[in-house]
N, C-alpha and C positions, 0 to 999 in steps of 0.2 A: 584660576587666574581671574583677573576683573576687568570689567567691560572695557572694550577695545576703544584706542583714543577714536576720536568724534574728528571729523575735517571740521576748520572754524565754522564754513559755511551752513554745517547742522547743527551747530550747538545753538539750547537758547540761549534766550537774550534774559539778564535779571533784571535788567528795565525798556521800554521804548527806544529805540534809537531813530530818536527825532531828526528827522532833516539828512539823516546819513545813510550808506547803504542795509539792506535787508537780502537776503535767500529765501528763495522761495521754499527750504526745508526750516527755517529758523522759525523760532516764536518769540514771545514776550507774555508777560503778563498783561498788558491793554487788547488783548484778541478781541477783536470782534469780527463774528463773521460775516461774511457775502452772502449772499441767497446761495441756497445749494453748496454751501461750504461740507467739503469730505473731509477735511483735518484739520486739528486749530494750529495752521503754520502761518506765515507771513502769507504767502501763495493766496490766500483764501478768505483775509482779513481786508476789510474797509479800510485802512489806514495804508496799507502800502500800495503805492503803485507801481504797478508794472505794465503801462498804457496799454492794459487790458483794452482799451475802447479804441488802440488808432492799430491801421494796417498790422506792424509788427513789433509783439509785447518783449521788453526787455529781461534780460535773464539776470539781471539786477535791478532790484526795485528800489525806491526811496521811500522811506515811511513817512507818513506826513503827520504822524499825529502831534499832538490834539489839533492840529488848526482844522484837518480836512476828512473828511470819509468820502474814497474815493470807490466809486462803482457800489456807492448805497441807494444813489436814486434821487438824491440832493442837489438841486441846484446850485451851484455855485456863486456865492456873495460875491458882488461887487464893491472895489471898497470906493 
């Protein structure tokens, strides 16, 4: 038989999905990683966030890319 269907939530992604939501089991092709990244998923990637940085991180993230890398170490432009 052939590999068991995927919850939407882990399948990848064939492009970025900019501006919308992410899983933290999901990928795309734009991965880049976080310092200490264990897997190339969204989880672990610069571009999504999952307010890794306040009190408590969301179990849905939003990818920001290209505008932003979030938790890269970059200051944030003021516009």
């Amino acid at each position: 038989m052939g590999e068991p269907a995927r919850r939407r939530e882990d399948r990848a992604l064939s492009a970025p999905n900019s501006g919308g939501n992410v899983w933290p089991g999901q990928s795309c092709p734009a991965f880049s990683p976080r310092g200490g990244a264990a897997q190339e998923t969204c989880w672990y990637c610069v571009y999504a966030d999952f307010h890794l940085d306040r009190p408590r991180a969301l179990e849905v993230g939003i990818c920001e890319w290209p505008d932003r890398e979030c938790g890269a170490g970059k200051p944030e432009q003021k516009l």
